[in-house]
BANUMI-174210 format. One record per residue: residue number from 0; x, y, z of N, C-alpha, C, O in turn. Coordinates in pm, 1 decimal. Layout:
N
{NUM, {X, Y, Z}, {X, Y, Z}, {X, Y, Z}, {X, Y, Z}}
...
end
This chain:
107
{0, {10714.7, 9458.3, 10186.7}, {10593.2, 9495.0, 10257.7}, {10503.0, 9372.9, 10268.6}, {10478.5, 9312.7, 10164.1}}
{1, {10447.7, 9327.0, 10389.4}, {10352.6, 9264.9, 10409.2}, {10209.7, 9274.3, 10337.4}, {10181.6, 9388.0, 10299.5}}
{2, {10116.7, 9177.1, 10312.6}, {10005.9, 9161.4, 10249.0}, {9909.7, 9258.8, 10331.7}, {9850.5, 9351.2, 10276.0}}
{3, {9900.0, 9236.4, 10446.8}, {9860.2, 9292.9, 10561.9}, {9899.7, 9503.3, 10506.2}, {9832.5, 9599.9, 10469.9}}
{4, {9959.7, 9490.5, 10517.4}, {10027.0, 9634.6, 10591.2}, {9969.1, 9700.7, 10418.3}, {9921.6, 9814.3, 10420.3}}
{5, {9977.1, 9613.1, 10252.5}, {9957.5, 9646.2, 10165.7}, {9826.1, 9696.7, 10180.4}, {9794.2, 9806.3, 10134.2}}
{6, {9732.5, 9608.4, 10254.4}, {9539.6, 9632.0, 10191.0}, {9538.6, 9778.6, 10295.8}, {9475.2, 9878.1, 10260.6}}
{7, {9625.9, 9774.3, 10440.5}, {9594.8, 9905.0, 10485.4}, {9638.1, 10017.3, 10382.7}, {9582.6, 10127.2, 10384.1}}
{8, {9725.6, 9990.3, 10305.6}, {9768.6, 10099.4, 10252.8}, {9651.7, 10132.1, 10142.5}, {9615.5, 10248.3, 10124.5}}
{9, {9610.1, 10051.6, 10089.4}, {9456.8, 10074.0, 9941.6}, {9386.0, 10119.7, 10042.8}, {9369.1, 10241.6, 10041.1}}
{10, {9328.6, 10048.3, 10150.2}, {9190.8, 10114.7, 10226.1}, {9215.6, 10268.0, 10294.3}, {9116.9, 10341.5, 10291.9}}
{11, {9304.0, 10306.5, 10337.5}, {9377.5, 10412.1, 10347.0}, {9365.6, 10541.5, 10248.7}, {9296.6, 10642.5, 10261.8}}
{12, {9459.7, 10502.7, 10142.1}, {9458.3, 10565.1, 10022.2}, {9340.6, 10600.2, 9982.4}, {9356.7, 10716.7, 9946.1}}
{13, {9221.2, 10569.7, 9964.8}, {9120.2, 10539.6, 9914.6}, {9008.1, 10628.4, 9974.4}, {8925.6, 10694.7, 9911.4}}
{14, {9023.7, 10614.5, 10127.4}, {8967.5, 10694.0, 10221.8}, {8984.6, 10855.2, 10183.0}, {8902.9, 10927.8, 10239.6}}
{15, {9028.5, 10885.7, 10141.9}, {9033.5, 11039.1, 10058.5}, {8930.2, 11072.8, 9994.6}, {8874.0, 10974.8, 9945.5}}
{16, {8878.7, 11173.7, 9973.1}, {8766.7, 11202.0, 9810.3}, {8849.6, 11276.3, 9719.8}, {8836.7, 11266.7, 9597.8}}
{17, {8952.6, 11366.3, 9787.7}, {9045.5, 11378.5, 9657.9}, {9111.7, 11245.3, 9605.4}, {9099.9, 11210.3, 9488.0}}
{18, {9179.9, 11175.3, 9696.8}, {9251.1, 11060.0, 9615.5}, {9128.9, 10974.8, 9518.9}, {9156.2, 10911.7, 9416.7}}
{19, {9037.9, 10984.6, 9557.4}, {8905.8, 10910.9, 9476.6}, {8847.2, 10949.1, 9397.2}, {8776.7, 10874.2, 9329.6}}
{20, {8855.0, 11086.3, 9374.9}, {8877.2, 11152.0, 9239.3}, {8966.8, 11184.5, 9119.9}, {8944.4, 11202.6, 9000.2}}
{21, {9080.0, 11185.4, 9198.3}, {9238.9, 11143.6, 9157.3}, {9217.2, 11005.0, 9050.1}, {9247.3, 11004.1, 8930.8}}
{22, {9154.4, 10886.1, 9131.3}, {9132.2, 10774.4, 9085.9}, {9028.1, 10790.5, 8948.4}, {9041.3, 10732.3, 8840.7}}
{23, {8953.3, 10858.7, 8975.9}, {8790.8, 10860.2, 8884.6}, {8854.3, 10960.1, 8748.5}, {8800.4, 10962.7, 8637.9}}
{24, {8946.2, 11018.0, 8775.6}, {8988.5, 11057.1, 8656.0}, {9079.5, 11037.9, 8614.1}, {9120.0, 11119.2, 8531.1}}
{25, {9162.5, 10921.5, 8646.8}, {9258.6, 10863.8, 8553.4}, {9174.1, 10744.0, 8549.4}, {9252.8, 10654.1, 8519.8}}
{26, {9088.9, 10706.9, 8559.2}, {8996.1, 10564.3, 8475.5}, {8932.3, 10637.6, 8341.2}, {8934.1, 10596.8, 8225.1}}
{27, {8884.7, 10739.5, 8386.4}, {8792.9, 10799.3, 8265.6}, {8905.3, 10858.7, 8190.4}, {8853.6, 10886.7, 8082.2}}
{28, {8985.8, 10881.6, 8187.2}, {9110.5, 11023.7, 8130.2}, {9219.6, 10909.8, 8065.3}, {9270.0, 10927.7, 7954.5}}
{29, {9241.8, 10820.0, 8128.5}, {9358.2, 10739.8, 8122.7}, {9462.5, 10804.0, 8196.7}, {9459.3, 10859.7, 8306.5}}
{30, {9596.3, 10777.2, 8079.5}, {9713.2, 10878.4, 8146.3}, {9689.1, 11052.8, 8105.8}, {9647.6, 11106.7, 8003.2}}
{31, {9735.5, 11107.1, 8235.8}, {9753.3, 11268.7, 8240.5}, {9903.6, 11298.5, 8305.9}, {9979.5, 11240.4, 8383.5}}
{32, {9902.8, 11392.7, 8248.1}, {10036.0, 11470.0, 8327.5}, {10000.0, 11556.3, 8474.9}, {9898.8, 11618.7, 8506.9}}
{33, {10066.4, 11543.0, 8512.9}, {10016.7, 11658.8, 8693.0}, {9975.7, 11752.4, 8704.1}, {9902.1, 11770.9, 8801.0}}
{34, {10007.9, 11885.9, 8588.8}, {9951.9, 11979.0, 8533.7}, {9798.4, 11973.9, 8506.0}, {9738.5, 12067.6, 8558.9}}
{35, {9723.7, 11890.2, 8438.5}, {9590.3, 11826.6, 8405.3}, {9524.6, 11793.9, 8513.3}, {9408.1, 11823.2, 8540.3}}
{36, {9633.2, 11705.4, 8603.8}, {9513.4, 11662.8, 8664.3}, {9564.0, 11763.7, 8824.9}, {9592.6, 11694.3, 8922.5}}
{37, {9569.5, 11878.2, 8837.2}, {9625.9, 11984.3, 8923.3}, {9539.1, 12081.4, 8870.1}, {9517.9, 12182.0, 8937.8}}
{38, {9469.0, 12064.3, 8726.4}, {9364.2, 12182.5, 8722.9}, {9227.8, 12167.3, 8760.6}, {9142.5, 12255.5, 8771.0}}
{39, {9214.6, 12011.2, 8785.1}, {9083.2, 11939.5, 8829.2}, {9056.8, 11992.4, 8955.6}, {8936.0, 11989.2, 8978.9}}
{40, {9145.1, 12055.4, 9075.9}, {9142.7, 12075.8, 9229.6}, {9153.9, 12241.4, 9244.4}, {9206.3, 12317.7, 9163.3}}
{41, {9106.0, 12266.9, 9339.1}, {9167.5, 12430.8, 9419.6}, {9202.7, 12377.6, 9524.9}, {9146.5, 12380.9, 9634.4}}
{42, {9369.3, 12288.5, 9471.2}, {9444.4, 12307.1, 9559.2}, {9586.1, 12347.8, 9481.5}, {9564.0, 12381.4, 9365.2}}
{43, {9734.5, 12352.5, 9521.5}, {9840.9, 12366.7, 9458.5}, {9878.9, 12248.7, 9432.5}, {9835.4, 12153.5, 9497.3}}
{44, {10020.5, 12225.8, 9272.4}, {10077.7, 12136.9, 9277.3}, {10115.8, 12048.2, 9356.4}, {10111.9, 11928.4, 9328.2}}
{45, {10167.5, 12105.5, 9491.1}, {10224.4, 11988.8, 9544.3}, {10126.5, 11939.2, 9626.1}, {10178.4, 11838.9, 9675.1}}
{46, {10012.3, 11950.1, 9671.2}, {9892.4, 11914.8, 9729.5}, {9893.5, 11784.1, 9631.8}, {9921.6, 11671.5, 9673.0}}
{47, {9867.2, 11807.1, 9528.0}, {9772.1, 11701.1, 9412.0}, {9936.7, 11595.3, 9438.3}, {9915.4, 11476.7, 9463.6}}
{48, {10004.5, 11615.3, 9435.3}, {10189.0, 11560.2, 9397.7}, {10187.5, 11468.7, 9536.4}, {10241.0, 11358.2, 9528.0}}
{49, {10118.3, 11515.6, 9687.7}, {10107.0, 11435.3, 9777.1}, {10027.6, 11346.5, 9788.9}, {10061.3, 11244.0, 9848.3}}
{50, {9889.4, 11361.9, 9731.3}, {9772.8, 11234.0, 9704.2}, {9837.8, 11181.2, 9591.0}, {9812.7, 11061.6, 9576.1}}
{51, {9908.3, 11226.6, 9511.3}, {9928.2, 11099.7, 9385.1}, {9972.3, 11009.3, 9453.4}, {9915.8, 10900.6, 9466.1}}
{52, {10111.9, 11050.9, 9523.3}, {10258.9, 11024.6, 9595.5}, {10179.0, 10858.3, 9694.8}, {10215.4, 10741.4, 9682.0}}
{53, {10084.1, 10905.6, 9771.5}, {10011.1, 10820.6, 9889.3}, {9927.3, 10692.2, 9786.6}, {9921.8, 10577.6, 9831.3}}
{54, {9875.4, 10719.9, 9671.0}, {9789.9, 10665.4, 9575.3}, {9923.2, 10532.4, 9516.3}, {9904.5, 10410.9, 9520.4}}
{55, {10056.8, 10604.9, 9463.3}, {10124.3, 10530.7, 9418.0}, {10193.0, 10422.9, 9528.4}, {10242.6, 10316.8, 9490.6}}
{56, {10190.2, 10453.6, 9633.1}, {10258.9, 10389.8, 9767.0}, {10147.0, 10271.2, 9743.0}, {10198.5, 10161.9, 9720.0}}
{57, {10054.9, 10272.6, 9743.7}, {9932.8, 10198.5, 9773.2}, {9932.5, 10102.2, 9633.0}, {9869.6, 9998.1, 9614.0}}
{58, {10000.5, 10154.7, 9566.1}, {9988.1, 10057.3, 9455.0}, {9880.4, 10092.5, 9308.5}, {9834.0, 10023.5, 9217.8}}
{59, {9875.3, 10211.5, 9339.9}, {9692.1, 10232.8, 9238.8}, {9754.5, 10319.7, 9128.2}, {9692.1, 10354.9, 9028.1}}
{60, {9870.1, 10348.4, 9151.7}, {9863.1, 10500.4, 9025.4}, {10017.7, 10467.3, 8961.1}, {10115.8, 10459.8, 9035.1}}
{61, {10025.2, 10450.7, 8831.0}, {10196.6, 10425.9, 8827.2}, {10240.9, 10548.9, 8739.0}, {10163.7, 10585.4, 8650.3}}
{62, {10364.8, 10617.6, 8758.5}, {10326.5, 10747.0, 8695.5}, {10498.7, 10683.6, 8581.8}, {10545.8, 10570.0, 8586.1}}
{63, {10546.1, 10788.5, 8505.5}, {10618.8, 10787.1, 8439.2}, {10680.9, 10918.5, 8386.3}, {10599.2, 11010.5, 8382.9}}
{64, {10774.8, 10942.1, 8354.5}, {10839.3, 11008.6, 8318.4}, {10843.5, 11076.4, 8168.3}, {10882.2, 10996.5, 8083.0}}
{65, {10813.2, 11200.3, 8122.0}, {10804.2, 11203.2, 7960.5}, {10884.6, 11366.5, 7929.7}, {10824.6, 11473.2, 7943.2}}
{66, {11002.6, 11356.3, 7894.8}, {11067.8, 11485.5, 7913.4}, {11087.4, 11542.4, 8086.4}, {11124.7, 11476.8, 8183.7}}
{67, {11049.8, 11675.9, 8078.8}, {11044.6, 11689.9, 8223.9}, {10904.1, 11684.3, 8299.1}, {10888.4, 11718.2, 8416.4}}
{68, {10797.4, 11633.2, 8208.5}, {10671.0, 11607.3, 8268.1}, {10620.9, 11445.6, 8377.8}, {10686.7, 11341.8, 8371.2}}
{69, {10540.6, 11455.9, 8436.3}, {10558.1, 11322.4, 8494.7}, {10403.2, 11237.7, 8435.7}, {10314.0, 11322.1, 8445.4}}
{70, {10363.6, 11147.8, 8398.3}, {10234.2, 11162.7, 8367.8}, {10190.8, 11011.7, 8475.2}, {10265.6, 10922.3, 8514.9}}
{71, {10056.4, 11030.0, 8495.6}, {10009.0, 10908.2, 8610.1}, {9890.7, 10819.5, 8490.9}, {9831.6, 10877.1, 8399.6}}
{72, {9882.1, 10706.5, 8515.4}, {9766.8, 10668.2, 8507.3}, {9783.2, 10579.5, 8642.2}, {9869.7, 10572.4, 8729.6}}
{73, {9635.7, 10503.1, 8613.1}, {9569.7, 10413.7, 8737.3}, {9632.9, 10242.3, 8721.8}, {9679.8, 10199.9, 8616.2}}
{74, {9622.8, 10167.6, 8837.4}, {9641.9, 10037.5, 8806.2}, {9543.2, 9999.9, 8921.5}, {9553.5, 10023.9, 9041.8}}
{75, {9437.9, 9929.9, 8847.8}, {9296.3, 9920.0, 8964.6}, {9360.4, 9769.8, 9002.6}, {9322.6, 9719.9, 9108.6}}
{76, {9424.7, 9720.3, 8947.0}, {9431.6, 9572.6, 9043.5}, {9411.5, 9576.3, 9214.9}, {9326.9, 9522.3, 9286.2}}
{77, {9513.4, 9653.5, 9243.2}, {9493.2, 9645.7, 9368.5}, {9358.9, 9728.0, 9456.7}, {9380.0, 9792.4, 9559.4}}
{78, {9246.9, 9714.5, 9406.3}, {9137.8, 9771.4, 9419.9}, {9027.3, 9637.3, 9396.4}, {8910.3, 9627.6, 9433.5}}
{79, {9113.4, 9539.4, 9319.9}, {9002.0, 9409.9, 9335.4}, {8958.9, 9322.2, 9504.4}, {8877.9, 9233.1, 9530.0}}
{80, {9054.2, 9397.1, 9589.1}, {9072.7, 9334.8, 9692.8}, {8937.0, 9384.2, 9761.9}, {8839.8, 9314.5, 9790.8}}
{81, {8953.1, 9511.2, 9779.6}, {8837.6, 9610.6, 9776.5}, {8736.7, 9519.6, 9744.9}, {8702.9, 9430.9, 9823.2}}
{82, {8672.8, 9540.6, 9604.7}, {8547.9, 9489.9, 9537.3}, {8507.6, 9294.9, 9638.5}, {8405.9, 9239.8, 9680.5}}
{83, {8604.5, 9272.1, 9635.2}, {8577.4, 9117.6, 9718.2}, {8548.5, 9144.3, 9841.0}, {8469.8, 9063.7, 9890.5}}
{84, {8586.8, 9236.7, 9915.4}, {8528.4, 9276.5, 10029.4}, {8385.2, 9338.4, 10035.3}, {8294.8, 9292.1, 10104.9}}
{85, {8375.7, 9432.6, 9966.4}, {8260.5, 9477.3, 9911.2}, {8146.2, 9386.3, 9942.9}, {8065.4, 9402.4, 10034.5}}
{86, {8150.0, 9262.6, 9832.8}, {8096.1, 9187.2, 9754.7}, {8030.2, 9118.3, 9888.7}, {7909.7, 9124.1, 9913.5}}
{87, {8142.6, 9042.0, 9984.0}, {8102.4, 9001.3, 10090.6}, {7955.4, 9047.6, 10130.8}, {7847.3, 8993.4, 10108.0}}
{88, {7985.9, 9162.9, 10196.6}, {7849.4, 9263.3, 10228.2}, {7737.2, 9270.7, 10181.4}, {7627.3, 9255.5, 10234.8}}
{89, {7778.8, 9305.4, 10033.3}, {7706.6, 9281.5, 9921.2}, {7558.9, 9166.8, 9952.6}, {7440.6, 9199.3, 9962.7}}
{90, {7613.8, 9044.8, 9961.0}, {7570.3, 8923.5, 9970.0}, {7514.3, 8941.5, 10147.8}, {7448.2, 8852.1, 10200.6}}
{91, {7534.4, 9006.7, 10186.0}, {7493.7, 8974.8, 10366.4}, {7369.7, 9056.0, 10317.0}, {7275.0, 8982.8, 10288.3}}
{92, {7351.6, 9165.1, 10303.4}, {7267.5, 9296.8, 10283.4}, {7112.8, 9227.5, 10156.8}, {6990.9, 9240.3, 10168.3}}
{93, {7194.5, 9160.5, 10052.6}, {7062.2, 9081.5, 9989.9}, {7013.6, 9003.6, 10036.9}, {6900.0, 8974.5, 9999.6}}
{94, {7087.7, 8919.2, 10160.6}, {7032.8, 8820.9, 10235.8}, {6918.5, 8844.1, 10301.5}, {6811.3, 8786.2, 10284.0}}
{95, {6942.7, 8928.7, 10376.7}, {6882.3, 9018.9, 10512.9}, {6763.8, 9082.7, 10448.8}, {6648.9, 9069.3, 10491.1}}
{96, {6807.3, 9172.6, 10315.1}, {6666.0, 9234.0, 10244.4}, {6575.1, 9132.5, 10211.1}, {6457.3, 9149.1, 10242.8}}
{97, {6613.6, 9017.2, 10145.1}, {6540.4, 8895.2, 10075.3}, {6452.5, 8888.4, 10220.0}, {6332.5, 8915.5, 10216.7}}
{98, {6514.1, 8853.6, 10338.6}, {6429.3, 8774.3, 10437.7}, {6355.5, 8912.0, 10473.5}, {6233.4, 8909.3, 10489.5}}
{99, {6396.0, 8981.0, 10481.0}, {6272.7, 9111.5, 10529.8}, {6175.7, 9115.7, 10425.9}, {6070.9, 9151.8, 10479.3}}
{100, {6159.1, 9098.4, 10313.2}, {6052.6, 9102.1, 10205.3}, {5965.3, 8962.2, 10244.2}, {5842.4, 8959.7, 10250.8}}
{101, {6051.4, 8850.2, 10267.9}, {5964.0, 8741.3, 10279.0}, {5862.4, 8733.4, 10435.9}, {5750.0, 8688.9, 10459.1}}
{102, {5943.4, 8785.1, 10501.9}, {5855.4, 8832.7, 10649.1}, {5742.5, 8930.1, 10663.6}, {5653.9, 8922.3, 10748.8}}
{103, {5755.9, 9032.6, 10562.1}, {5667.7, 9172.3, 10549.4}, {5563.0, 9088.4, 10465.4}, {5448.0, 9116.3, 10499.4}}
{104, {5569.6, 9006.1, 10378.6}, {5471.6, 8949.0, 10292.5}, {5393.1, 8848.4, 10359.7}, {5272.7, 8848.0, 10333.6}}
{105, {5434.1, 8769.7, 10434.7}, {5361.5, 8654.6, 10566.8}, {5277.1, 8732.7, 10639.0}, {5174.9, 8695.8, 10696.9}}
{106, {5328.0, 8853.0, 10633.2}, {5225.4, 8949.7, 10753.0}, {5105.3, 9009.0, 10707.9}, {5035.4, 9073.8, 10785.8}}
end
């Protein structure tokens, strides 16, 4: 897979509020089994089994195997890409506020 075709897949993934809750509770939870984190939603197993499924494609969730249970946690690396993009903005938006404070105060 291309670098390219990877960040669509995080910005993608991500674009969910289930998958972003998916996310928010395996940071806070660590690892869970599907069961756990299938009682967090009113939706069915395989609902939660398709956002993991899209989450792990993307690179964010690595799950594992424990008997016949499957359990997920998170791997935020590929979410730093994210935050640097972010950050960009970040820095445009303090720019822009800074000079609007210094203009409103001249006046």
């Amino acid at each position: 897979m291309k670098e390219n075709e990877q960040e669509r897949d995080v910005y993608a993934a991500i674009a969910d509020p289930t998958r972003r809750t998916l996310l928010r509770l395996l940071a806070e939870k660590g690892e869970l089994p599907l069961y756990k984190l299938t009682a967090q939603f009113q939706m069915g197993r395989t609902a939660v089994s398709k956002h993991l499924a899209i989450l792990k494609e993307a690179g964010l969730v690595i799950d594992r195997k424990v008997g016949r249970e499957t359990r997920y946690r998170i791997n935020a690396t590929p979410l730093r890409e994210i935050k640097d993009w972010v950050s960009f903005y970040e820095k445009f938006w303090t720019n822009n506020v800074t000079n609007l404070k210094k203009l409103l105060e001249e006046e």
